[in-house]
C-alpha positions in Angstrom: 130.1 -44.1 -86.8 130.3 -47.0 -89.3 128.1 -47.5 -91.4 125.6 -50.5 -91.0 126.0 -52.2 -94.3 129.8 -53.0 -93.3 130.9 -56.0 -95.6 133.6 -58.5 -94.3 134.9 -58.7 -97.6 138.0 -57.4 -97.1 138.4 -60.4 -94.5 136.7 -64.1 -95.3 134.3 -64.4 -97.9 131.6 -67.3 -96.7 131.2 -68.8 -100.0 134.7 -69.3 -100.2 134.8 -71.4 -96.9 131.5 -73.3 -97.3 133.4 -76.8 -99.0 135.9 -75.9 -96.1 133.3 -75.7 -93.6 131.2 -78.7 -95.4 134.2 -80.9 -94.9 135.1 -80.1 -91.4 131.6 -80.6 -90.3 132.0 -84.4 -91.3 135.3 -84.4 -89.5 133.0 -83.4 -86.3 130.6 -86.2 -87.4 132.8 -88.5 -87.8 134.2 -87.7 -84.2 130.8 -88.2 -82.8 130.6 -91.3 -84.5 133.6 -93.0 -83.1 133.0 -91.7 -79.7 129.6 -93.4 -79.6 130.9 -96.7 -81.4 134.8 -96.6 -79.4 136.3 -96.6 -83.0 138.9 -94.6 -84.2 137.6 -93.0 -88.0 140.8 -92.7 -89.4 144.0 -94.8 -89.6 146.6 -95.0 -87.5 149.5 -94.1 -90.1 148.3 -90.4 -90.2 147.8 -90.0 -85.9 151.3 -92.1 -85.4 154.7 -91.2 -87.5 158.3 -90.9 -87.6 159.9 -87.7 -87.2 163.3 -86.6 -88.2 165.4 -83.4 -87.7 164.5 -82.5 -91.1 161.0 -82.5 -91.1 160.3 -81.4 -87.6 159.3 -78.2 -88.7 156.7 -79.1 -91.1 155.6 -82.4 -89.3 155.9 -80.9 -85.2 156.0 -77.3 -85.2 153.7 -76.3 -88.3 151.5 -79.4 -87.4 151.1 -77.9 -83.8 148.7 -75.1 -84.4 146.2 -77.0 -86.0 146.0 -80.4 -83.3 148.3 -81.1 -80.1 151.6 -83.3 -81.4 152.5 -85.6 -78.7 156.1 -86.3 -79.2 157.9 -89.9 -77.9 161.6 -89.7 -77.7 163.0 -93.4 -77.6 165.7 -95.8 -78.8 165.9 -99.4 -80.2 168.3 -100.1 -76.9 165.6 -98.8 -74.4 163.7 -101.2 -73.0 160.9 -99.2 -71.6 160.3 -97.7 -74.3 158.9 -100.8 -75.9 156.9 -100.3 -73.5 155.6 -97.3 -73.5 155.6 -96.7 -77.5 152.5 -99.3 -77.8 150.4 -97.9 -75.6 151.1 -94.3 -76.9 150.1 -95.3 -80.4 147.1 -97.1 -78.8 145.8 -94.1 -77.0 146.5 -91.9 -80.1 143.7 -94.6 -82.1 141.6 -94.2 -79.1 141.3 -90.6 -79.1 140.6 -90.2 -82.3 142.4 -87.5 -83.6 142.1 -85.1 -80.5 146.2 -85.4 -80.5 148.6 -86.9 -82.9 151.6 -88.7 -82.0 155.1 -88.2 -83.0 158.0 -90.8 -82.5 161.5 -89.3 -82.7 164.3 -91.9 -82.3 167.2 -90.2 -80.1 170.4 -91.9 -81.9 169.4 -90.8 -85.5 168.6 -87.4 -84.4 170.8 -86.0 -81.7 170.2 -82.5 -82.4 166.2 -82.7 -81.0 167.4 -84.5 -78.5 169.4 -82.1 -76.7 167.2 -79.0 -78.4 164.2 -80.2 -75.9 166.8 -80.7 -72.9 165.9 -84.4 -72.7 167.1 -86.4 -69.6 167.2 -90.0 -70.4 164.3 -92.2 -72.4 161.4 -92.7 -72.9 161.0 -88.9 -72.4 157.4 -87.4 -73.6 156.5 -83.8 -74.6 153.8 -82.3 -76.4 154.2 -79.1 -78.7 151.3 -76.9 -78.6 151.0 -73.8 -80.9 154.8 -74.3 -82.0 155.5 -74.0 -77.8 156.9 -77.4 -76.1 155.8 -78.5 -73.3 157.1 -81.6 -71.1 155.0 -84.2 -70.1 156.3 -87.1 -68.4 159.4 -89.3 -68.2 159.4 -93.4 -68.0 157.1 -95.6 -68.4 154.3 -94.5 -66.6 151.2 -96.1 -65.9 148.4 -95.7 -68.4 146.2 -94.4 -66.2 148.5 -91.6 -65.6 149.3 -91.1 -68.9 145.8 -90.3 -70.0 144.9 -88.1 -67.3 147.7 -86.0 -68.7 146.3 -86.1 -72.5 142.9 -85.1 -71.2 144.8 -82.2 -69.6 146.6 -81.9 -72.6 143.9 -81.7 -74.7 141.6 -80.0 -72.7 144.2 -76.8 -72.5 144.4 -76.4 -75.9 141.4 -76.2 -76.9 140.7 -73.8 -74.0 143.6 -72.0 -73.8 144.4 -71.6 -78.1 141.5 -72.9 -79.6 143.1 -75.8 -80.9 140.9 -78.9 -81.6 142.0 -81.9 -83.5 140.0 -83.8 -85.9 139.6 -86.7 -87.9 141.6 -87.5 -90.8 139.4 -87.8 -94.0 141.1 -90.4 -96.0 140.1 -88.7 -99.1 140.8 -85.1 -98.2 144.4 -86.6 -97.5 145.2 -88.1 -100.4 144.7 -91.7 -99.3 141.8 -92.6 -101.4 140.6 -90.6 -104.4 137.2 -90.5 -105.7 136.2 -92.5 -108.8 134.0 -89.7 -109.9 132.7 -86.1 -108.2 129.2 -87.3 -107.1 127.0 -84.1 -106.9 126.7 -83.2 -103.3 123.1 -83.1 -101.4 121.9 -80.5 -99.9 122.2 -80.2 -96.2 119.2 -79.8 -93.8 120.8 -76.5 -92.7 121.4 -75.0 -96.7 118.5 -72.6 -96.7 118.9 -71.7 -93.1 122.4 -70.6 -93.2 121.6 -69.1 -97.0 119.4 -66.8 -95.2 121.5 -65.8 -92.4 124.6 -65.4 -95.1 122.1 -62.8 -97.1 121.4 -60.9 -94.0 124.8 -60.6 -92.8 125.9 -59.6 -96.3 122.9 -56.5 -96.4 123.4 -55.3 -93.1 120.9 -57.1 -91.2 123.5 -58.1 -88.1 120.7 -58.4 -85.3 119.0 -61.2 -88.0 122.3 -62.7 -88.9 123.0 -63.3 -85.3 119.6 -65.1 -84.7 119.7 -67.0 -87.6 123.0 -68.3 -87.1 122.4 -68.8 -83.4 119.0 -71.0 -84.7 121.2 -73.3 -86.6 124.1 -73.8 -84.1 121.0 -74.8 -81.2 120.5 -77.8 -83.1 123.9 -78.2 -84.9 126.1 -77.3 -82.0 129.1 -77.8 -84.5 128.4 -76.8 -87.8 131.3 -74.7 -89.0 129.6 -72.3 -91.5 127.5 -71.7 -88.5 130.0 -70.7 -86.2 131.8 -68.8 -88.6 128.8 -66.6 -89.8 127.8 -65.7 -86.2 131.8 -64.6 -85.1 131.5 -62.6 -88.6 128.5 -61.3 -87.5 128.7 -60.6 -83.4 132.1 -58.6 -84.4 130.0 -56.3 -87.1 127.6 -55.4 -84.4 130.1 -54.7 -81.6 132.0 -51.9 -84.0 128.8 -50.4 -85.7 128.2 -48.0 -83.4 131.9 -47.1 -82.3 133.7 -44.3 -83.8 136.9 -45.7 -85.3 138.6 -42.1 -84.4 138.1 -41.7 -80.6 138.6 -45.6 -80.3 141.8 -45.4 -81.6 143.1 -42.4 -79.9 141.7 -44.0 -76.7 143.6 -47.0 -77.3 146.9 -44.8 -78.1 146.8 -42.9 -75.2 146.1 -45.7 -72.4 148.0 -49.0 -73.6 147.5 -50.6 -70.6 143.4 -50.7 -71.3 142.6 -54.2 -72.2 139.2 -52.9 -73.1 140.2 -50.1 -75.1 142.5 -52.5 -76.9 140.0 -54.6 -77.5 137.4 -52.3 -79.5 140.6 -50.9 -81.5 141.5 -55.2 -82.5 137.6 -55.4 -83.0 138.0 -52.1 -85.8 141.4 -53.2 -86.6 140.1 -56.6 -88.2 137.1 -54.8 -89.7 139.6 -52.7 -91.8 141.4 -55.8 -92.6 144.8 -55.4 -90.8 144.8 -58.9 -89.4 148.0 -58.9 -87.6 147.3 -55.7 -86.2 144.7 -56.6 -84.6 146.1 -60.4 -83.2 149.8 -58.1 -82.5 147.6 -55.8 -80.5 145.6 -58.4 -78.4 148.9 -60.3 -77.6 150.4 -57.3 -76.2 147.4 -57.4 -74.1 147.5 -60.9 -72.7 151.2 -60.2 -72.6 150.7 -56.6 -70.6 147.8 -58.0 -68.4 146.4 -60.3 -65.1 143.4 -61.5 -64.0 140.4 -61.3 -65.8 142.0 -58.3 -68.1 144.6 -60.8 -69.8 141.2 -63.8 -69.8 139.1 -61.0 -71.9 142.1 -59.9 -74.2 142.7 -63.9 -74.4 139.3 -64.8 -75.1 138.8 -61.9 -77.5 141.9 -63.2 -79.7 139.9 -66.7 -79.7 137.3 -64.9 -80.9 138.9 -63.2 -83.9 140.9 -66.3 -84.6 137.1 -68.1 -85.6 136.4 -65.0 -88.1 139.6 -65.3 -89.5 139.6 -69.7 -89.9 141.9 -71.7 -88.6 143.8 -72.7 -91.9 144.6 -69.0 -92.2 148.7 -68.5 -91.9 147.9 -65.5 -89.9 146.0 -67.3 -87.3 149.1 -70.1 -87.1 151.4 -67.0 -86.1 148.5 -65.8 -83.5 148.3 -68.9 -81.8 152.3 -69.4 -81.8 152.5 -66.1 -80.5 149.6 -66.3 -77.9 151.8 -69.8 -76.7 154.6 -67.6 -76.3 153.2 -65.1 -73.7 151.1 -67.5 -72.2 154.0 -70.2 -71.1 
């Protein structure tokens, strides 16, 4: 039996993520903003750029795991594409950072071109997770066209837990501060201070509710939802016992459930990539609402963990993999 006063220490330490987390709950603001004033909060030179075959990696593939990159093939010669280019760079403003948009001219960079099996131009795919996935071809009508961004976006978020945000100008360099203004404290501080104290000694059952408190009226607020996945995972494994979980999950691989309560310990203990490897095999192994739990589990484990983590970058690409 473990013991109650479990720390996550070994794992993500809250203090360290609270400027994180302070930062992308103005991202969430800002969205919020813009979708009730129709304005895109950040500029359009970070949502729309130029890719070439040497910086496809960092700019497409790496980029992927963090926000959907929409990616239009097209040529100076093509015609449509003139079209089409325009309003792809206006939607990309309009949704505000829920996708970014990546323009790859075909006669400078012949190798992507044939890499993604292209056809003729304007050709669109998205890469989600590091995994490509075809969109349309031509110049379709914009109505069409955002029907399949909303689907776009709307898998994966469900699907990897990938949601874009807004680009802080500072946090990317564009503008720097004149001087570090001290920072006010926020109307949750003492709320989540508490529920950090009780997950740190123990108290899980007060942890959860006082996370839970703050997330009713602050739906978004990252510290929030990072304490309560810290804290929801403590209480599922403090009553298991690591050693008959484990040799359960040995001798019956194909038991999503058993696999998940062995992922649950394995991130406890720290091995991170155990536990993702383990829940992939899962989805990979599984059907039905098996490979949804093992999928939704891994979701799960990815929000103790934080997205900017490398090791949740290679979850998500490898998720993609099995799931497409």
């Amino acid at each position: 039996m473990q013991p109650r006063n479990m720390s996550m220490s070994g794992v993500v330490d809250l203090a360290a993520v609270k400027a994180a987390g302070e930062a992308k709950q103005k991202a969430e603001q800002a969205r919020a903003e813009a979708a009730r004033t129709g304005q895109a909060p950040v500029s359009g030179a970070r949502l729309v750029f130029d890719v070439d075959e040497a910086g496809f990696q960092q700019d497409v593939l790496q980029r992927s795991t963090e926000v959907p990159v929409v990616i239009d093939f097209w040529a100076e010669w093509c015609e449509p594409c003139k079209q089409l280019g325009p309003l792809l760079e206006r939607l990309a403003g309009e949704y505000a950072g829920k996708f970014v948009l990546a323009k790859i001219d075909v006669d400078a960079n012949q190798m992507l071109f044939q890499q993604f099996g292209v056809q003729g131009i304007p050709a669109v795919f998205a890469v989600v997770a590091g995994q490509p996935i075809p969109l349309f071809q031509g110049a379709a009508p914009e109505s069409q066209i955002r029907q399949v961004l909303d689907q776009l976006v709307q898998a994966a978020e469900q699907q990897f837990g990938i949601v874009g945000a807004p680009v802080d100008p500072q946090a990317a360099g564009e503008a720097e501060p004149e001087a570090e203004a001290p920072v006010p404290a926020g109307p949750y501080d003492a709320l989540l201070e508490a529920a950090n104290q009780a997950l740190d000694s123990g108290d899980l059952g007060g942890a959860v509710q006082a996370y839970k408190n703050v997330l009713n009226d602050d739906p978004a607020n990252p510290e929030a939802k990072l304490g309560l996945a810290q804290a929801e995972l403590l209480r599922r494994v403090q009553d298991l016992d690591p050693q008959a979980v484990r040799k359960e999950a040995a001798e019956n691989p194909a038991d999503v459930q058993a696999q998940i309560r062995a992922a649950d310990l394995d991130l406890v203990g720290g091995h991170v990539e155990d536990a993702f490897g383990r829940l992939v095999d899962a989805v990979k192994r599984s059907a039905g609402d098996d490979r949804e739990a093992a999928r939704l589990r891994l979701l799960e484990l990815f929000e103790v963990i934080g997205a900017e983590d490398p090791r949740v970058t290679a979850g998500r690409t490898a998720l993609a993999r099995v799931l497409f």
